[in-house]
mmCIF file of the protein (N, C-alpha, C, O) and its ligand, coordinates in Angstrom:
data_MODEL
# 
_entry.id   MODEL 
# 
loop_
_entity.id 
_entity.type 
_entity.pdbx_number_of_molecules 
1 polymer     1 
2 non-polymer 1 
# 
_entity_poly.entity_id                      1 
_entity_poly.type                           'polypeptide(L)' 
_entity_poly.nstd_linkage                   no 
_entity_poly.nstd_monomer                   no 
_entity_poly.pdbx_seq_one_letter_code       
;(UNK)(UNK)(UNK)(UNK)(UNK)(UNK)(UNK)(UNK)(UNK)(UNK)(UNK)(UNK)(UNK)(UNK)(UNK)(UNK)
(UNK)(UNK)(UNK)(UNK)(UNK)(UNK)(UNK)(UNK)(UNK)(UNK)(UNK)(UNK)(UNK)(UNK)(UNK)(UNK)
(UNK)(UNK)(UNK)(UNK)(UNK)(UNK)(UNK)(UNK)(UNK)(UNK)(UNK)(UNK)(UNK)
;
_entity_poly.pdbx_seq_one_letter_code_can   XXXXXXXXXXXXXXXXXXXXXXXXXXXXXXXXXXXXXXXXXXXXX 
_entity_poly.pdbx_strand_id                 A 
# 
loop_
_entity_poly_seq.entity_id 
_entity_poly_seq.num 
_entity_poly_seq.mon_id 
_entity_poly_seq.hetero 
1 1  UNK n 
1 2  UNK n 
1 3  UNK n 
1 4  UNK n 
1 5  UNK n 
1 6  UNK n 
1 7  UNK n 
1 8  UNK n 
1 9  UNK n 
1 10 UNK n 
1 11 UNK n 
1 12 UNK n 
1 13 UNK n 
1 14 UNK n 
1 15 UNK n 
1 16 UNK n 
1 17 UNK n 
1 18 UNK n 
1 19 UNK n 
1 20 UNK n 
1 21 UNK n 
1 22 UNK n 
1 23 UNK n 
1 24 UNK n 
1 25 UNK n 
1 26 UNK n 
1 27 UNK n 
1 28 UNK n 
1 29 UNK n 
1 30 UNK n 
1 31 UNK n 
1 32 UNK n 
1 33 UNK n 
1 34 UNK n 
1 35 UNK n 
1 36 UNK n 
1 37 UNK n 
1 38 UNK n 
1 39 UNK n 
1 40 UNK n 
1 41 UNK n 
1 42 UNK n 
1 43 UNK n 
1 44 UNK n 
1 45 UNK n 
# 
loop_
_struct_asym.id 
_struct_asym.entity_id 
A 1 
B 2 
# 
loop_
_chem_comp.id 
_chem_comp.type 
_chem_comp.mon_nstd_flag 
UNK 'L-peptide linking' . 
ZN  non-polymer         . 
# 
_pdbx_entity_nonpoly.entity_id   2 
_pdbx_entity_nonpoly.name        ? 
_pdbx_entity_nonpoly.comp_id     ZN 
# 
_pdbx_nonpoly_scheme.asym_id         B 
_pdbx_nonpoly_scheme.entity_id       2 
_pdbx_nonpoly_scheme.mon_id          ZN 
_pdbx_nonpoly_scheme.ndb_seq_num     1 
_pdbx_nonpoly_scheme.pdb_seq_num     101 
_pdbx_nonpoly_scheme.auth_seq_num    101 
_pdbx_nonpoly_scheme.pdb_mon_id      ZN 
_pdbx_nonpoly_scheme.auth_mon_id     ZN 
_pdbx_nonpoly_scheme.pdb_strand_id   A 
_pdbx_nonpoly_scheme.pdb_ins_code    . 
# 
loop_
_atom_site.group_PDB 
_atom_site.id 
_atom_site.type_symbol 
_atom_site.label_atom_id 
_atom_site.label_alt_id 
_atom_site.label_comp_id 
_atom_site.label_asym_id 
_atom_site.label_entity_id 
_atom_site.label_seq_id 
_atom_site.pdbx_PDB_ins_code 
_atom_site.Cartn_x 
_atom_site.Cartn_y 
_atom_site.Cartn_z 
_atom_site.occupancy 
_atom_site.B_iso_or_equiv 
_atom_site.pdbx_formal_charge 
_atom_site.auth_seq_id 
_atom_site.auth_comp_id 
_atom_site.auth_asym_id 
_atom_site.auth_atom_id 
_atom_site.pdbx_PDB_model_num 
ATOM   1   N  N  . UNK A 1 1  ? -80.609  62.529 -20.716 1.00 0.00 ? 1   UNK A N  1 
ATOM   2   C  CA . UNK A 1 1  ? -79.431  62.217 -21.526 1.00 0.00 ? 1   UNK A CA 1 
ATOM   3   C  C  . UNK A 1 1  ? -78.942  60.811 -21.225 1.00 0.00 ? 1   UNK A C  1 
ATOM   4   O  O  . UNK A 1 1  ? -79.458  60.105 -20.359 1.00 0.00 ? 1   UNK A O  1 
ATOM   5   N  N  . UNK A 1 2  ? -77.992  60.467 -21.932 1.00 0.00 ? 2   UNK A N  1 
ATOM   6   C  CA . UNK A 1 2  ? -77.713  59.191 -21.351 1.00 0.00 ? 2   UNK A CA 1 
ATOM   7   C  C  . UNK A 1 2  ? -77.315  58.522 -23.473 1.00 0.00 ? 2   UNK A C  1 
ATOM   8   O  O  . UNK A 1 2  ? -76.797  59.095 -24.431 1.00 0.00 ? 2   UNK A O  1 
ATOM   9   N  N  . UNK A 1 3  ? -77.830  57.324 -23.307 1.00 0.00 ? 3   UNK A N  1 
ATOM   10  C  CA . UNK A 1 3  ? -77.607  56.341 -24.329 1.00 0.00 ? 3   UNK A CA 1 
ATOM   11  C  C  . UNK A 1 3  ? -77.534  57.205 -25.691 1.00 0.00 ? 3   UNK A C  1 
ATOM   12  O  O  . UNK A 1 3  ? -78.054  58.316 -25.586 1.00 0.00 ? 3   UNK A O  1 
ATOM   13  N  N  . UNK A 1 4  ? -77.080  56.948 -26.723 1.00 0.00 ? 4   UNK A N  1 
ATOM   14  C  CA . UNK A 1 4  ? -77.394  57.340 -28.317 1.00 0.00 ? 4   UNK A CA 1 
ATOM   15  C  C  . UNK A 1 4  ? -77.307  56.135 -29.338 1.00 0.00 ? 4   UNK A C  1 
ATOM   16  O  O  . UNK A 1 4  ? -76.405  55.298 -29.376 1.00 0.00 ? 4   UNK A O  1 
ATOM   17  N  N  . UNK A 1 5  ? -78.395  56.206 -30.141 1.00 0.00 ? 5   UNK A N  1 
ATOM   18  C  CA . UNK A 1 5  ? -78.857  54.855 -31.317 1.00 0.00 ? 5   UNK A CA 1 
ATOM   19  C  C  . UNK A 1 5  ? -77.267  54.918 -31.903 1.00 0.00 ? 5   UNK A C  1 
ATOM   20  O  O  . UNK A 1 5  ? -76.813  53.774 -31.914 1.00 0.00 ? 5   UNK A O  1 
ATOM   21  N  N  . UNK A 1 6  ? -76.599  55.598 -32.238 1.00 0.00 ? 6   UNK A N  1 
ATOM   22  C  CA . UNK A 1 6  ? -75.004  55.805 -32.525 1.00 0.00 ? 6   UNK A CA 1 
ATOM   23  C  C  . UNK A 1 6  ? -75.469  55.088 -33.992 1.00 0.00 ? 6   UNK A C  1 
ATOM   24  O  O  . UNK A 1 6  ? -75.050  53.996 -34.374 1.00 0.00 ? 6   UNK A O  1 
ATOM   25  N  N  . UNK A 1 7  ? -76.206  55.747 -34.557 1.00 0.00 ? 7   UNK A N  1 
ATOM   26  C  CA . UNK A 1 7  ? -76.438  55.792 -36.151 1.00 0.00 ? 7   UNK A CA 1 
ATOM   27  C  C  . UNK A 1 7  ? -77.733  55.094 -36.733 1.00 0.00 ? 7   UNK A C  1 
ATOM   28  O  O  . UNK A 1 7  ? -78.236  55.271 -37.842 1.00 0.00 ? 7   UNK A O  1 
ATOM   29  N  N  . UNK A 1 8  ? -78.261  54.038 -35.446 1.00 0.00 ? 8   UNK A N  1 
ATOM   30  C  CA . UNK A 1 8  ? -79.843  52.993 -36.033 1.00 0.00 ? 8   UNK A CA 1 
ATOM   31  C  C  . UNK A 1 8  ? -80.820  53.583 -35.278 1.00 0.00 ? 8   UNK A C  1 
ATOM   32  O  O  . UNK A 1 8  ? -81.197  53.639 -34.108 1.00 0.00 ? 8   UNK A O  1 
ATOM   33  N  N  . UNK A 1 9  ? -81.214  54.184 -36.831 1.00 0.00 ? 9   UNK A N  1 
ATOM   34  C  CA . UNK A 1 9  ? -82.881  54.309 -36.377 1.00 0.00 ? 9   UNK A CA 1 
ATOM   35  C  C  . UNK A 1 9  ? -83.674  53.746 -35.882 1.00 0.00 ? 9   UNK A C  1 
ATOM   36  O  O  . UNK A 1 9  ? -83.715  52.563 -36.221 1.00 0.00 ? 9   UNK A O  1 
ATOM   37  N  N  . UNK A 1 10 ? -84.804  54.233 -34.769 1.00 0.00 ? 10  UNK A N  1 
ATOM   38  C  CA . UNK A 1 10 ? -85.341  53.131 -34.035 1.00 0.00 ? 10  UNK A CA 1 
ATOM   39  C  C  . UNK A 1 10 ? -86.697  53.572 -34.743 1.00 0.00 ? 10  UNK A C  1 
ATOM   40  O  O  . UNK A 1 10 ? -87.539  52.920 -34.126 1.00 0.00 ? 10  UNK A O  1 
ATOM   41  N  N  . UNK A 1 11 ? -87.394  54.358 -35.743 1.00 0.00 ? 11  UNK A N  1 
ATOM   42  C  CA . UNK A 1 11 ? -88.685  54.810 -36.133 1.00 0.00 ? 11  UNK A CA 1 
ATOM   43  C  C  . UNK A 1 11 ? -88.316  54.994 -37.699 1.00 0.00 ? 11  UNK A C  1 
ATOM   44  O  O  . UNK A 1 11 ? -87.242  55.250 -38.243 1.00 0.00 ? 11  UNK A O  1 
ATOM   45  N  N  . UNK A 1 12 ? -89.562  54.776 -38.197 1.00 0.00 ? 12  UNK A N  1 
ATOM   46  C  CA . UNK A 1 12 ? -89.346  54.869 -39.871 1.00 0.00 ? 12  UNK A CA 1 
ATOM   47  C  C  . UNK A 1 12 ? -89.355  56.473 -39.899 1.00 0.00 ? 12  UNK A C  1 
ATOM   48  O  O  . UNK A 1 12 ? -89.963  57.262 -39.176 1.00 0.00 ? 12  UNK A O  1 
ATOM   49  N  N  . UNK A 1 13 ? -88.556  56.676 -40.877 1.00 0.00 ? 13  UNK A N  1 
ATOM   50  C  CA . UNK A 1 13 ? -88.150  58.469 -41.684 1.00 0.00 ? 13  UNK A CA 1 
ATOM   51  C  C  . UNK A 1 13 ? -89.651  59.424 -41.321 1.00 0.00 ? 13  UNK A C  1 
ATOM   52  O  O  . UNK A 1 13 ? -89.596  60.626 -41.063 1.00 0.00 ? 13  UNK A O  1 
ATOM   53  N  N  . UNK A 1 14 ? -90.824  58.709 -41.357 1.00 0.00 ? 14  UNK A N  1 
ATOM   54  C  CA . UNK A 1 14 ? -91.893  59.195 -41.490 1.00 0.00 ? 14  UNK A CA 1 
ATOM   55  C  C  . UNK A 1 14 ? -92.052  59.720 -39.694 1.00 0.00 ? 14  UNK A C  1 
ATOM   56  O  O  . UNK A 1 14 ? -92.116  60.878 -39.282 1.00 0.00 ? 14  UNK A O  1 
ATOM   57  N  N  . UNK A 1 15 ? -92.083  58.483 -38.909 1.00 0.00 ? 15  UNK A N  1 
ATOM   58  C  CA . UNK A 1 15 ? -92.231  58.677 -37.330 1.00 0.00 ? 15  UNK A CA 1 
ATOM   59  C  C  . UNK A 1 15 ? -91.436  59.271 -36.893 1.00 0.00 ? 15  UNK A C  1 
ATOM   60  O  O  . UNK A 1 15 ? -91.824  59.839 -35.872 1.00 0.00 ? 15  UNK A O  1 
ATOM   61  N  N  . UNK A 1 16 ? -90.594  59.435 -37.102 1.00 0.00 ? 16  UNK A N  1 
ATOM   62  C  CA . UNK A 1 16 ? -89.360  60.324 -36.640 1.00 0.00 ? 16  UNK A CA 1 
ATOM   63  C  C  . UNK A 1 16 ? -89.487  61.492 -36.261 1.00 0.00 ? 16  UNK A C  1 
ATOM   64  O  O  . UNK A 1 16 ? -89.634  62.293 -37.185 1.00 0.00 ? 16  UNK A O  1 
ATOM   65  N  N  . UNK A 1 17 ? -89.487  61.946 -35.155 1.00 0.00 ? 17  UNK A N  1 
ATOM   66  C  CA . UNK A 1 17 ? -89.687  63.508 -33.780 1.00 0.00 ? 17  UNK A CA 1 
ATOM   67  C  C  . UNK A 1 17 ? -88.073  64.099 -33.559 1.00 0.00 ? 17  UNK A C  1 
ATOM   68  O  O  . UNK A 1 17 ? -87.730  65.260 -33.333 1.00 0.00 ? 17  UNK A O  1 
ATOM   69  N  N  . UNK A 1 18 ? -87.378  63.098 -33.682 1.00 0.00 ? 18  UNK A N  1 
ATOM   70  C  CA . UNK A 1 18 ? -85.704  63.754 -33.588 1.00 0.00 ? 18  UNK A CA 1 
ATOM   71  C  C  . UNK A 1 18 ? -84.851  63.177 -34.395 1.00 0.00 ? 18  UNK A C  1 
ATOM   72  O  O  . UNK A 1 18 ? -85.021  62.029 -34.805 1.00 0.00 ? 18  UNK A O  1 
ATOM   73  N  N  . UNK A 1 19 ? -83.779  63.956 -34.728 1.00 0.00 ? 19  UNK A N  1 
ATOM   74  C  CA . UNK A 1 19 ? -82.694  63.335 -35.412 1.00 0.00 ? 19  UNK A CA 1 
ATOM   75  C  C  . UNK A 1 19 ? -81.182  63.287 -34.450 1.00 0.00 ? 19  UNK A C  1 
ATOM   76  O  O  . UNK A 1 19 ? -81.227  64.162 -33.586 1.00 0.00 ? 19  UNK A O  1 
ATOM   77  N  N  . UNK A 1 20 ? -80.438  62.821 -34.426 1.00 0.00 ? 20  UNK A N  1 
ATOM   78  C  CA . UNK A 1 20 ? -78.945  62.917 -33.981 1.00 0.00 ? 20  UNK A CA 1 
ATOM   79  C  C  . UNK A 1 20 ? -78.419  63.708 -34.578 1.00 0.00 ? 20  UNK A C  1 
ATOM   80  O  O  . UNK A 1 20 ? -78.171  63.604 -35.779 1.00 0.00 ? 20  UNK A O  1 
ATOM   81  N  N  . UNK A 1 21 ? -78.060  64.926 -33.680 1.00 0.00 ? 21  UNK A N  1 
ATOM   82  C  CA . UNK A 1 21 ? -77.188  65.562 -34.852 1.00 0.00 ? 21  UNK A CA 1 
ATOM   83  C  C  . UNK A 1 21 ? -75.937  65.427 -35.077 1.00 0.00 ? 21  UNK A C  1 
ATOM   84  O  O  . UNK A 1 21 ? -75.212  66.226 -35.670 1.00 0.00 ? 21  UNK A O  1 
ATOM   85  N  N  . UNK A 1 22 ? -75.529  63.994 -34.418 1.00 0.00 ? 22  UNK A N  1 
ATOM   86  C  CA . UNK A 1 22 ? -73.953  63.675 -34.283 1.00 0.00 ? 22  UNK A CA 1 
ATOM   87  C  C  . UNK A 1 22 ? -74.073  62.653 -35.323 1.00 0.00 ? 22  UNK A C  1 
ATOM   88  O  O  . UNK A 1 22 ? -73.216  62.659 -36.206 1.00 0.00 ? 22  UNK A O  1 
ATOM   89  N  N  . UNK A 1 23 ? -75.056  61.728 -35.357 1.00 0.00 ? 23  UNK A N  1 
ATOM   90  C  CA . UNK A 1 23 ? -74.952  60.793 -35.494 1.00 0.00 ? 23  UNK A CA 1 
ATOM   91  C  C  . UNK A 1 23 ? -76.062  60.105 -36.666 1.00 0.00 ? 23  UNK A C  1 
ATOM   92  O  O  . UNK A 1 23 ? -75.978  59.174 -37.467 1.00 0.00 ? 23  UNK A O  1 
ATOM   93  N  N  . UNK A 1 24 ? -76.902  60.882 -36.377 1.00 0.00 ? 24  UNK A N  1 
ATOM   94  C  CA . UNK A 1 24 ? -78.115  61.010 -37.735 1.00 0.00 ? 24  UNK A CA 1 
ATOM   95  C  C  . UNK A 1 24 ? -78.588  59.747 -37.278 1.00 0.00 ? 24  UNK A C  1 
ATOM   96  O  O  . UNK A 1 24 ? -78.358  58.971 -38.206 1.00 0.00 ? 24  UNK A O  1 
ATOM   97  N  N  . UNK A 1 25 ? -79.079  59.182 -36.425 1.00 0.00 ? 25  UNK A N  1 
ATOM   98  C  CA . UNK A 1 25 ? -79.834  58.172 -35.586 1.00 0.00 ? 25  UNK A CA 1 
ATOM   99  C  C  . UNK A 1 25 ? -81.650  59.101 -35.358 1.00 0.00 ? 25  UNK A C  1 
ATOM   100 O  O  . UNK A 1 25 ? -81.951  60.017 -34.593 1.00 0.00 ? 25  UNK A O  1 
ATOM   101 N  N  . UNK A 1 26 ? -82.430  58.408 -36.300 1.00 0.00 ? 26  UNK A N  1 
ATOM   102 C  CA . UNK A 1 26 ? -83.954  58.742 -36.140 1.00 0.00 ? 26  UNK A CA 1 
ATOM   103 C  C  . UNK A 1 26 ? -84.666  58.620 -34.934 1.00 0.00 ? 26  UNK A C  1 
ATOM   104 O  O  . UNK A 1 26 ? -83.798  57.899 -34.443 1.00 0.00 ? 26  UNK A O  1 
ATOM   105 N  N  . UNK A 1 27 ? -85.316  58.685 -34.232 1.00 0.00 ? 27  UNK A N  1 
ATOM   106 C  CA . UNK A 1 27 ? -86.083  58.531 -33.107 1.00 0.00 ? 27  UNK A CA 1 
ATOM   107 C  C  . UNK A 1 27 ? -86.946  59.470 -33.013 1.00 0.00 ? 27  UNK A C  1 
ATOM   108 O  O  . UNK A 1 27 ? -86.918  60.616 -33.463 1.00 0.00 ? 27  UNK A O  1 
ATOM   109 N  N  . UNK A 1 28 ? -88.336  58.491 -31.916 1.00 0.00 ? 28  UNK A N  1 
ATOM   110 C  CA . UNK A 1 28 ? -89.463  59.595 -31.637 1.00 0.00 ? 28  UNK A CA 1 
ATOM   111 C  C  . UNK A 1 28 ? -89.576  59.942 -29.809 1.00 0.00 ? 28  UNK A C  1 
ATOM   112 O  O  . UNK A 1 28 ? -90.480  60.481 -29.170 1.00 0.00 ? 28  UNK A O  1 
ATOM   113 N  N  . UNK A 1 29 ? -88.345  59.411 -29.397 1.00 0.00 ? 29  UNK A N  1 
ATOM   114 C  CA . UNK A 1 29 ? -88.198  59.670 -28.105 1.00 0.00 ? 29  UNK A CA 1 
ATOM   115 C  C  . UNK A 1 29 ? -86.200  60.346 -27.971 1.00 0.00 ? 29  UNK A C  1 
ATOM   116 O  O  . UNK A 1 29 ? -85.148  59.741 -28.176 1.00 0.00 ? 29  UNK A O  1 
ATOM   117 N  N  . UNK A 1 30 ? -86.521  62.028 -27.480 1.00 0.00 ? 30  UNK A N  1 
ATOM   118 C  CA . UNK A 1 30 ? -85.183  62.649 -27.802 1.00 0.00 ? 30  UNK A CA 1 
ATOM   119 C  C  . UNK A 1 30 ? -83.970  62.113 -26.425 1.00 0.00 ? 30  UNK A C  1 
ATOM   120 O  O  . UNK A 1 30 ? -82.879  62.650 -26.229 1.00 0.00 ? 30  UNK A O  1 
ATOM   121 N  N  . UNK A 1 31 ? -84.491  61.063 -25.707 1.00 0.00 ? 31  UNK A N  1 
ATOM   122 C  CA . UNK A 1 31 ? -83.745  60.887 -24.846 1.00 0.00 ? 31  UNK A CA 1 
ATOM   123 C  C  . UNK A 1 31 ? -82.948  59.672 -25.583 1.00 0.00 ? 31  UNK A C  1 
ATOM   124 O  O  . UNK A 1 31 ? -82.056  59.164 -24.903 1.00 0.00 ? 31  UNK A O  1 
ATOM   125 N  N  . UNK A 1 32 ? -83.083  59.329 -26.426 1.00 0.00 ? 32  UNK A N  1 
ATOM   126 C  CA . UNK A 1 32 ? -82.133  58.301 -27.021 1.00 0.00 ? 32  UNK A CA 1 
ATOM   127 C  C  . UNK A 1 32 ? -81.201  58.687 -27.753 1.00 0.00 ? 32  UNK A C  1 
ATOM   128 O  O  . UNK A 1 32 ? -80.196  58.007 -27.958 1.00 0.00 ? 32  UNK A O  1 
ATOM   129 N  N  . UNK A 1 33 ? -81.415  59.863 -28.261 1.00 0.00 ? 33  UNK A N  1 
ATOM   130 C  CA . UNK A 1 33 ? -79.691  60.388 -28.812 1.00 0.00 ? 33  UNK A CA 1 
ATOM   131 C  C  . UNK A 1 33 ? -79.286  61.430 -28.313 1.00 0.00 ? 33  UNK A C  1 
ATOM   132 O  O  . UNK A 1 33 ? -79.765  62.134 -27.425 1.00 0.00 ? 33  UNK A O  1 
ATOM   133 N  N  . UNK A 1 34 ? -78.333  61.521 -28.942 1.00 0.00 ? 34  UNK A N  1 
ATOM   134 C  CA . UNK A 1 34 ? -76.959  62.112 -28.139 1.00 0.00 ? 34  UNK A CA 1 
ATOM   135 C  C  . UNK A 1 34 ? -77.116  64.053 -28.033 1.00 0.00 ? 34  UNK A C  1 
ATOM   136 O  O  . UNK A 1 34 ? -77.079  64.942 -27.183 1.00 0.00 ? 34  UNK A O  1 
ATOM   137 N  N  . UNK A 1 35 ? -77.265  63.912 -29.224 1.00 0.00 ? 35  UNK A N  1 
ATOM   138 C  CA . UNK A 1 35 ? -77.483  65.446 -29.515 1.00 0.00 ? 35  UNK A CA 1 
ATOM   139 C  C  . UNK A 1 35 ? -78.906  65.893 -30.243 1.00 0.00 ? 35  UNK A C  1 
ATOM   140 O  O  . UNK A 1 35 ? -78.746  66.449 -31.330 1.00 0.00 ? 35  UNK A O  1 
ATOM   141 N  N  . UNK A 1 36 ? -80.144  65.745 -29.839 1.00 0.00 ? 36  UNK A N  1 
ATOM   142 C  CA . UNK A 1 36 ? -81.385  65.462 -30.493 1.00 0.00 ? 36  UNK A CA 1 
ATOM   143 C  C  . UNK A 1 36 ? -82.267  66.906 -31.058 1.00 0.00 ? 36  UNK A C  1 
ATOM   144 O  O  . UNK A 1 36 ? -82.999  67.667 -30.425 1.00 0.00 ? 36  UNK A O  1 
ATOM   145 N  N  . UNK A 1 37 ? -81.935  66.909 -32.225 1.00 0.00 ? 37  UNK A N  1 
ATOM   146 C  CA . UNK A 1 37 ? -82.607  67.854 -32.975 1.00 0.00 ? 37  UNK A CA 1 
ATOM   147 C  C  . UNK A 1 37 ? -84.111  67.661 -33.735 1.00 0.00 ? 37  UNK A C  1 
ATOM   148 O  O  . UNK A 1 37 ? -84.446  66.817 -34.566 1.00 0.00 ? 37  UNK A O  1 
ATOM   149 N  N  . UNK A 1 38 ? -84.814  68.664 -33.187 1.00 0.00 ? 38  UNK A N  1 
ATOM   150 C  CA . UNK A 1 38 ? -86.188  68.605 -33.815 1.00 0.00 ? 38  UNK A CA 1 
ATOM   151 C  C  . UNK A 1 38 ? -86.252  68.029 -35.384 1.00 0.00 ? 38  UNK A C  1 
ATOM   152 O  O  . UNK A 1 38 ? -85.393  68.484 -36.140 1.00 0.00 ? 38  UNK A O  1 
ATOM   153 N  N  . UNK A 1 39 ? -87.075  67.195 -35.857 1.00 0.00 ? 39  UNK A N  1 
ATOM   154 C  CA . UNK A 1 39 ? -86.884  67.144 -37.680 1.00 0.00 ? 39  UNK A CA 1 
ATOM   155 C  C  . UNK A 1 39 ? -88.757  67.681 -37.842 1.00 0.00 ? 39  UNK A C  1 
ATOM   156 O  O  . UNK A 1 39 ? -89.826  67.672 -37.232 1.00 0.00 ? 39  UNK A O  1 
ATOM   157 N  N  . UNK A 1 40 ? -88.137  68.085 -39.082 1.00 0.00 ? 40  UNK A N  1 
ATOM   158 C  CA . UNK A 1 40 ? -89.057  68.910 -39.223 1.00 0.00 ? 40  UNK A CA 1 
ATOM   159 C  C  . UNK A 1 40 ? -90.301  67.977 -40.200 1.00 0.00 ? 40  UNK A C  1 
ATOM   160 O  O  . UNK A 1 40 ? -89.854  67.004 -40.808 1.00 0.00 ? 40  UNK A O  1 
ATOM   161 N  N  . UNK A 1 41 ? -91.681  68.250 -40.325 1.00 0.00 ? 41  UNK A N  1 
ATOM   162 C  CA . UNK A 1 41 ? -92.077  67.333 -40.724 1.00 0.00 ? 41  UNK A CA 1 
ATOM   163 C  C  . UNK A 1 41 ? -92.721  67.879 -42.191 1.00 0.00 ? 41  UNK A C  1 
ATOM   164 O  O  . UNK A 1 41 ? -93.257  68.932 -42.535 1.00 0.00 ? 41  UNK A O  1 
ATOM   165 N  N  . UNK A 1 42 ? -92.358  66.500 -42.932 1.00 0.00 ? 42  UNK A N  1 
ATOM   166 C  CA . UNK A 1 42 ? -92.750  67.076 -43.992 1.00 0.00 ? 42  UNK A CA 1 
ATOM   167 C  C  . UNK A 1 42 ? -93.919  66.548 -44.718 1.00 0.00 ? 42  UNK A C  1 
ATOM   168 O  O  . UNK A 1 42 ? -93.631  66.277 -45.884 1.00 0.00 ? 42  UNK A O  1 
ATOM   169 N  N  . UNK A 1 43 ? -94.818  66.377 -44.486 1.00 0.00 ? 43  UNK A N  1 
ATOM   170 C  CA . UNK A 1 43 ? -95.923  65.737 -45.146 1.00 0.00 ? 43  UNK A CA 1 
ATOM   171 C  C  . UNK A 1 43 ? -96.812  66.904 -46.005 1.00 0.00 ? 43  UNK A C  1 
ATOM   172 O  O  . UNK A 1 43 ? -97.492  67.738 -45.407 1.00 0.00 ? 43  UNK A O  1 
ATOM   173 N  N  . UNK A 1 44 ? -96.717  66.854 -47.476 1.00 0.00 ? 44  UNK A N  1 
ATOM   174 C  CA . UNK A 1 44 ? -97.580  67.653 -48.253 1.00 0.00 ? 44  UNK A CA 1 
ATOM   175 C  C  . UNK A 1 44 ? -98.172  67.125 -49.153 1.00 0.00 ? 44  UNK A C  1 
ATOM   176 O  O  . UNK A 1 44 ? -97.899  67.143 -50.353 1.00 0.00 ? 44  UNK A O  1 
ATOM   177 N  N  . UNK A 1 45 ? -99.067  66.596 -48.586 1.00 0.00 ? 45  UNK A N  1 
ATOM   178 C  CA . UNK A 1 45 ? -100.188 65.488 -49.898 1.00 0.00 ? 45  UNK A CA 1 
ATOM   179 C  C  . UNK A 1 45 ? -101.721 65.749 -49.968 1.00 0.00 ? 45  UNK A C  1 
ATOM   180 O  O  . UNK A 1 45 ? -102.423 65.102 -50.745 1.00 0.00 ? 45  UNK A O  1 
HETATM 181 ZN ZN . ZN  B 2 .  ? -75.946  60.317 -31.640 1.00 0.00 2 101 ZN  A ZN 1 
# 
């Protein structure tokens, strides 16, 4: 725990492993936000 992006995504929508759920800050490492919720992935092509 520790730091949160406090709203800037650090990974494009696509790379993205967590979301903030405070703060809706993207990341693929969950130690950077605050409250880090799995996103689910959606690739169907
Ligand atoms: Zn946050």
């Amino acid at each position: 725990m520790g730091d949160c992006l406090k709203g800037k995504s650090e990974v494009k929508k696509g790379d993205a492993k967590f979301e903030c759920r405070k703060c809706g800050a993207r990341t693929a490492d969950k130690g950077h936000v605050c409250k880090p919720e799995k996103v689910k992935k959606k690739k169907k092509k």
